[in-house]
C-alpha positions as CSV (number, residue, x, y, z in Angstrom):
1,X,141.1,71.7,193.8
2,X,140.2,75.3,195.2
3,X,138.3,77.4,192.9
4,X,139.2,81.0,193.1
5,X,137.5,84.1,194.6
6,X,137.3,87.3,192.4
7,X,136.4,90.8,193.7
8,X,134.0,92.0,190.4
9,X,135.2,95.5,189.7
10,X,132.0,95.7,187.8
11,X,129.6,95.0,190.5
12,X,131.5,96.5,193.7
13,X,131.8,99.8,194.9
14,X,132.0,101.9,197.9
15,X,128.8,100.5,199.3
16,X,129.2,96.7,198.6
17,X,132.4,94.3,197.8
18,X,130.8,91.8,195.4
19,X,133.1,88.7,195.5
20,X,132.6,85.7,192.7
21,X,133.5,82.0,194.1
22,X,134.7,80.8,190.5
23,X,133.5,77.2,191.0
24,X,132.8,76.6,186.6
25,X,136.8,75.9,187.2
26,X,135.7,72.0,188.4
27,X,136.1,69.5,185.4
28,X,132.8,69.0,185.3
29,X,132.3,73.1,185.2
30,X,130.0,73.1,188.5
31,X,130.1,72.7,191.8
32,X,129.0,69.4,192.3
33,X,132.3,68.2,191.6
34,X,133.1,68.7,195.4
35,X,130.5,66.8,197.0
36,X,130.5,64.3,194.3
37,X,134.4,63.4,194.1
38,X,134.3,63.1,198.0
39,X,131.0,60.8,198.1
40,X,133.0,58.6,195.6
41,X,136.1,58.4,197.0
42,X,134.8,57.4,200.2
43,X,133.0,54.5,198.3
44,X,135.9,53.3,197.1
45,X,137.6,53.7,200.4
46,X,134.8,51.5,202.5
47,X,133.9,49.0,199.6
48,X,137.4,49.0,197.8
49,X,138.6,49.4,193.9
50,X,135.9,47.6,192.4
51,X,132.8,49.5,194.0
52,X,130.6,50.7,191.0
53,X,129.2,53.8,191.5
54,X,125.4,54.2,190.0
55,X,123.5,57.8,190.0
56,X,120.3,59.3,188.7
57,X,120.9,62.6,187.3
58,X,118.8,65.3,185.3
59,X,122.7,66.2,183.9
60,X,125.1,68.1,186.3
61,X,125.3,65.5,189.4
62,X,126.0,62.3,186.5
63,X,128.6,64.4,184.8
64,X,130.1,65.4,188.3
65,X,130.2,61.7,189.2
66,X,131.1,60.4,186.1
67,X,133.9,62.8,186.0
68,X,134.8,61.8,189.8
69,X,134.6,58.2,188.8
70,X,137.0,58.4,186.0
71,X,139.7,60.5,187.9
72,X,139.2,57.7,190.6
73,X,139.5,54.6,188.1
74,X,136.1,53.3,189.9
75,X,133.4,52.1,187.3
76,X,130.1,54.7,186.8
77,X,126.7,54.1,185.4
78,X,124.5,57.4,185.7
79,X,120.7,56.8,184.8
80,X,118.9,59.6,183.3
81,X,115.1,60.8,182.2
82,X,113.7,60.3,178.9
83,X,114.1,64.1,178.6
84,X,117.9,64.1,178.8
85,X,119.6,65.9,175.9
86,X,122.0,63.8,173.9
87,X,124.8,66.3,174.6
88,X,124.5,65.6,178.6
89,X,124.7,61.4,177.1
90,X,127.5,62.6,174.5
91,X,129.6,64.1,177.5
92,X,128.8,61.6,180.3
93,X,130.0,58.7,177.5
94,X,133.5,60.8,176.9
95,X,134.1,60.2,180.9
96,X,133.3,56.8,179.9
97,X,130.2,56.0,182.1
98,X,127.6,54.1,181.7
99,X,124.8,55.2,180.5
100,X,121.1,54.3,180.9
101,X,117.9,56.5,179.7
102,X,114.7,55.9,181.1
103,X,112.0,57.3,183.0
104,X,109.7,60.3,183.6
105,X,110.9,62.5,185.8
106,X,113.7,62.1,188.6
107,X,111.7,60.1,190.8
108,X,111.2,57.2,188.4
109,X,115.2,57.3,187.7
110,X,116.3,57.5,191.2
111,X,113.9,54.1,192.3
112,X,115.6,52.6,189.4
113,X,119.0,53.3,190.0
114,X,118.3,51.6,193.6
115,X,117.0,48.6,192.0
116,X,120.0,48.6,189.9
117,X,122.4,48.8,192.8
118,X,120.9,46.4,194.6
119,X,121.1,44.2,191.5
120,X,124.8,45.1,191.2
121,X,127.9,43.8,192.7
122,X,129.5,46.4,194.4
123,X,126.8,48.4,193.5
124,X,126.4,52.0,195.5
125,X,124.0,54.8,194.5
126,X,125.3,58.0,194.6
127,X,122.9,60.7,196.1
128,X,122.6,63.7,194.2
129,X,122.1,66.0,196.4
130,X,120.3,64.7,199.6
131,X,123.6,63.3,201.9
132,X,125.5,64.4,204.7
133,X,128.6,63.0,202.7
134,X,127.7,64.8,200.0
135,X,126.9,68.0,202.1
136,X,130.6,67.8,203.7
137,X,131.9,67.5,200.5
138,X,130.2,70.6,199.2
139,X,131.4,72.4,202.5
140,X,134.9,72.4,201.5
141,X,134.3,76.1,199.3
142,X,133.2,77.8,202.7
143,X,136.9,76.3,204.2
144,X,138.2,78.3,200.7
145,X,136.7,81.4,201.2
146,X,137.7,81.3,204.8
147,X,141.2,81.6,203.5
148,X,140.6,83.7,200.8
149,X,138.2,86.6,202.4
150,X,139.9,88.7,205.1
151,X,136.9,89.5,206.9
152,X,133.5,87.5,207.5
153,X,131.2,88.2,204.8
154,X,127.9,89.9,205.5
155,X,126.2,87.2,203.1
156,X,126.7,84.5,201.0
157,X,124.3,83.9,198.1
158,X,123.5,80.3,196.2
159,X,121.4,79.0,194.1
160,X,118.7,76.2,195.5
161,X,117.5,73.1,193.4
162,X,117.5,69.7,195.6
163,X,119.4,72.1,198.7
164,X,122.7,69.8,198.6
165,X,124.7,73.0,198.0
166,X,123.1,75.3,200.9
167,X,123.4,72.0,203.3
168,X,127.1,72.6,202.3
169,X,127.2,75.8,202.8
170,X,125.7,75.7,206.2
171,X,128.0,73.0,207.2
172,X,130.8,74.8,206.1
173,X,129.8,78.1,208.2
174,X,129.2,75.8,211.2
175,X,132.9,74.7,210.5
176,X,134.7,78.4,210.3
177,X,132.7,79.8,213.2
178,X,130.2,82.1,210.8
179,X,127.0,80.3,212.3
180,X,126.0,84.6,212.2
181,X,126.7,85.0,208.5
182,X,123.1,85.3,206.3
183,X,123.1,83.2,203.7
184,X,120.7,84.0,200.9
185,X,119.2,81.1,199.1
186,X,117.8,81.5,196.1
187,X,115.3,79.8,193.0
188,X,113.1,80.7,190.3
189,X,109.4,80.7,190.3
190,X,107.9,77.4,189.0
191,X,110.6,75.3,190.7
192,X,111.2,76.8,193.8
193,X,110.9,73.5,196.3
194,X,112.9,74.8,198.7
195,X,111.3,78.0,198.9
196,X,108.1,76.7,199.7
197,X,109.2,73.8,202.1
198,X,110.6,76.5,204.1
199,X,107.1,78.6,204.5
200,X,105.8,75.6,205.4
201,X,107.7,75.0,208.2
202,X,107.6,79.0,209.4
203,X,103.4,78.7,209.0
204,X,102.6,79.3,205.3
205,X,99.2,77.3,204.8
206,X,99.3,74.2,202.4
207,X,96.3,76.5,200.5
208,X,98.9,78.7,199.5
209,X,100.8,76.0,197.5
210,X,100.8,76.7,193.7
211,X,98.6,74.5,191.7
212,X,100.2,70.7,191.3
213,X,102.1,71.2,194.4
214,X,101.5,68.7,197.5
215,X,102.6,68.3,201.0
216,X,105.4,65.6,202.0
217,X,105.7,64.6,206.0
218,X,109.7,63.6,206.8
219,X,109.3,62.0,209.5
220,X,112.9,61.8,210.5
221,X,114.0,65.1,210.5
222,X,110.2,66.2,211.2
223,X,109.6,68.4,208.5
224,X,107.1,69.3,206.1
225,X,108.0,69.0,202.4
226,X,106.8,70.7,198.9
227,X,106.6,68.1,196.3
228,X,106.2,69.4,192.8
229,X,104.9,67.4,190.1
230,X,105.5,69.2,187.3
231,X,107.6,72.4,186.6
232,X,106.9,75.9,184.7
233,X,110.7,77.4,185.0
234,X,113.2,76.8,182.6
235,X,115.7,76.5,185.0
236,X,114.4,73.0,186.2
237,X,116.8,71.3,184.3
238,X,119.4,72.1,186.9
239,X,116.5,73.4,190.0
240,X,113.7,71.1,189.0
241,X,113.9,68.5,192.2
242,X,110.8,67.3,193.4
243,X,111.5,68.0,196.5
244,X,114.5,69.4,198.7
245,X,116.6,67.5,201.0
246,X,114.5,67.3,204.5
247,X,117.6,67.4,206.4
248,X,118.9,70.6,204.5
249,X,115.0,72.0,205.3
250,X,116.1,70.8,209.0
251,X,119.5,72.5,209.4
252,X,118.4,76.3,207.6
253,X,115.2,75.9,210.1
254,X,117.5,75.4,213.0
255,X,120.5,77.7,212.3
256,X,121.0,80.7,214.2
257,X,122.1,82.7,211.3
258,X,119.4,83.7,209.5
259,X,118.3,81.9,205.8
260,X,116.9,84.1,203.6
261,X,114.5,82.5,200.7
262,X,114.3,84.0,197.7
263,X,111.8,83.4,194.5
264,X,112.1,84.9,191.1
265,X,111.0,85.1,187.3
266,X,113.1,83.3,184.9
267,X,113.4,86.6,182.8
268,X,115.7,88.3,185.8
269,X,117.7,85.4,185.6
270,X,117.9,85.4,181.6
271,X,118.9,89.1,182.6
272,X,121.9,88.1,185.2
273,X,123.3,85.7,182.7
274,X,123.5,87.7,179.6
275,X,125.2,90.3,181.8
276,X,127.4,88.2,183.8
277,X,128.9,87.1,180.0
278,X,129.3,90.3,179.0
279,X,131.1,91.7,182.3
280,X,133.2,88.6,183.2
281,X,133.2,86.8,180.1
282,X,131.6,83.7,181.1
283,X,128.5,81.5,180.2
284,X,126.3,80.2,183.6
285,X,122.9,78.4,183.9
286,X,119.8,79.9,184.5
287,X,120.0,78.1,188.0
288,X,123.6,79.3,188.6
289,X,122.8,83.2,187.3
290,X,119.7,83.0,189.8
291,X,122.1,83.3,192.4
292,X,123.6,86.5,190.5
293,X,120.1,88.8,190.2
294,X,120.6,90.6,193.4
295,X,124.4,91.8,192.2
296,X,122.8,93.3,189.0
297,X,119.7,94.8,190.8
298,X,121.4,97.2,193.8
299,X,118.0,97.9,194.8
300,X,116.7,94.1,195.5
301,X,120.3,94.0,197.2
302,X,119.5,96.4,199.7
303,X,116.6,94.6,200.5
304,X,118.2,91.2,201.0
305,X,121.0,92.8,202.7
306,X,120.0,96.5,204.0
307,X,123.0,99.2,203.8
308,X,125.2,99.4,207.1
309,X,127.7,102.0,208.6
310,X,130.4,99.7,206.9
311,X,130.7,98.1,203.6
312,X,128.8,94.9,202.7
313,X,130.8,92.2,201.7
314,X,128.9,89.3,199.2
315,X,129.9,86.5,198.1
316,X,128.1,84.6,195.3
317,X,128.5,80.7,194.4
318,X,129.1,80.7,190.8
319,X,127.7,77.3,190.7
320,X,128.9,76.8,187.3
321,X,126.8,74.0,185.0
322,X,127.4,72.4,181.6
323,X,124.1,73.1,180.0
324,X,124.3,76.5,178.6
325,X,125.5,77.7,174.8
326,X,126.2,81.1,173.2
327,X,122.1,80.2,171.4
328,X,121.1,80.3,175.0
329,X,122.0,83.5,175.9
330,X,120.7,85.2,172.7
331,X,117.3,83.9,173.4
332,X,117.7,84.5,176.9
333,X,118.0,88.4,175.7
334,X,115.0,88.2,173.4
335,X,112.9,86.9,176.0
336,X,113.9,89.5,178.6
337,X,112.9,92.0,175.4
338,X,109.7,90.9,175.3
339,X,108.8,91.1,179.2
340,X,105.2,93.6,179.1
341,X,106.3,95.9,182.0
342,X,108.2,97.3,183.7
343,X,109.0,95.5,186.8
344,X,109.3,92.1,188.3
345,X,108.3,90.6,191.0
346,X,110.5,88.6,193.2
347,X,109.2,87.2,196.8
348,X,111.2,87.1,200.0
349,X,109.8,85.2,202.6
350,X,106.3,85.9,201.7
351,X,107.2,89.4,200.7
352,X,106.7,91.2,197.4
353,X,109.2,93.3,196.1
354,X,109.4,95.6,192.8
355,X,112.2,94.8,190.8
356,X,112.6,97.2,187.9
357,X,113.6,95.7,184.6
């Protein structure tokens, strides 16, 4: 289903049109519905009704699926990490999937869910986030806002974990003719992947890697690769791939539009979401209010997107997710409290800017 597209009052003016895609609206309150659902279907299309589909998932992608699977009567087993919280089983169980909890990190689960689907009649692995199928079926909000925006936006902004929503939405501005519109992606310091990749590939040296942080050669889509081992942002529940998707790396390196890369504290995300529930009344993960910093900090805005002759006109994926509570938020404004000064610093392609608190 289409999700809607809100003009925020709050965060528009004369200057800049801020527009919210809405996707929380999904079933499984994210995003990943869309590129999920359509990975599934077509499963079911190719192997028939009794394909099994079988995913590893920190949480949002298994509940997507699971969700997806349910709605398309298709059985679902989603494998998860040891440090998987029992309300992501308690909700994945309620779409009546299958689950399995094992493993250290995302890695360990996604080798096993291969061994499973090998093992499995019928057996096909879902990709979280690293498939052209899955990519498409993200690009279907870019068809949306097509229809919904009457003029071009000057930029889109989205959240980055794994990259399977920017390779959607690059697909879908390849689609609609707005190969020219910036798109802004964005992450939080300690599990920014994709951030790094991507100086990589533009001439960063490997010594500038943080600590724990190696070097991946794809070899397919020629690409260098930041793996991380281990993550220091809270928001890597949601943002915490190892790495990104090469091909993703592959298509923002080779658009003509430009790709912005953005890296930021936690705390100005802990910021953006105990604002955004404030103003529009809803809760977001830290990964999806990432996205939302630079529509609550004008300044760091201006700098993403400088001031033109005519007004600016953003649009931000509300990316949605299902781990988040009224607790959260609280402690989210406690920690923001706490911050020492009076500034943050966010990066832009290698760039330093002074975010105010």
């Amino acid at each position: 289903m289409a999700s809607p597209l809100v003009r925020s009052s709050r965060l528009s003016d004369a200057d800049v049109s801020v527009f919210l895609k809405l996707e929380t609206v999904h079933p499984p309150m994210s995003f990943k519905w869309r590129g999920m659902s359509h990975f599934i279907r077509r499963a079911k299309e190719v192997h028939g009704p009794n394909v099994h589909a079988i995913i590893a998932s920190g949480g949002n992608a298994g509940i997507a699926a699971a969700a997806a699977a349910r709605v398309l009567d298709v059985r679902c087993t989603v494998l998860l990490p040891d440090w998987a919280a029992q309300a992501t089983i308690d909700v994945l169980k309620r779409d009546n999937a299958n689950v399995l909890v094992g493993g250290k990190d995302y890695q360990a689960v996604l080798d096993a869910s291969r061994k499973l689907a090998e093992e499995t009649d019928n057996g096909v692995v879902v990709p979280a986030y690293d498939d052209p199928v899955v990519w498409e079926g993200h690009s279907s909000m870019v068809m949306e806002l097509a229809e919904q925006l009457s003029t071009k936006p000057s930029a889109i902004f989205c959240s980055v974990g794994g990259a399977g929503l920017l390779g959607g939405i690059i697909t879908g501005c390849a689609r609609v003719g707005w190969e020219d519109v910036q798109i802004v992606a964005l992450e939080t310091i300690g599990s920014d992947c994709f951030y790094h990749s991507m100086a990589l590939n533009r001439g960063a040296s490997p010594t500038s890697l943080p600590d724990g942080v190696t070097v991946l050669r794809d070899e397919v889509n020629n690409v260098a690769l930041a793996r991380f081992s281990t993550f220091s942002s809270k928001a890597s529940g949601s943002l915490g791939a190892s790495s990104p998707a090469a091909g993703v790396v592959k298509m923002a390196l080779d658009r003509a539009g430009p790709v912005t890369c953005v890296t930021l504290p936690d705390e100005l995300s802990m910021q953006a979401a105990s604002a955004f529930a404030d103003d529009h009344k809803l809760l977001v993960e830290l990964a999806c209010s990432t996205t939302l910093v630079p529509a609550y900090k004008r300044a760091l805005l201006d700098q993403l997107v400088p001031p033109t002759t005519s007004p600016r006109h953003c649009v931000f994926i509300v990316c949605g997710g299902y781990k988040v509570s009224v607790d959260d938020v609280i402690g989210y404004r406690a920690q923001v409290a706490a911050w020492p000064r009076d500034s943050f610093e966010v990066y832009c392609d290698g760039r330093v800017i002074q975010v105010e608190k």
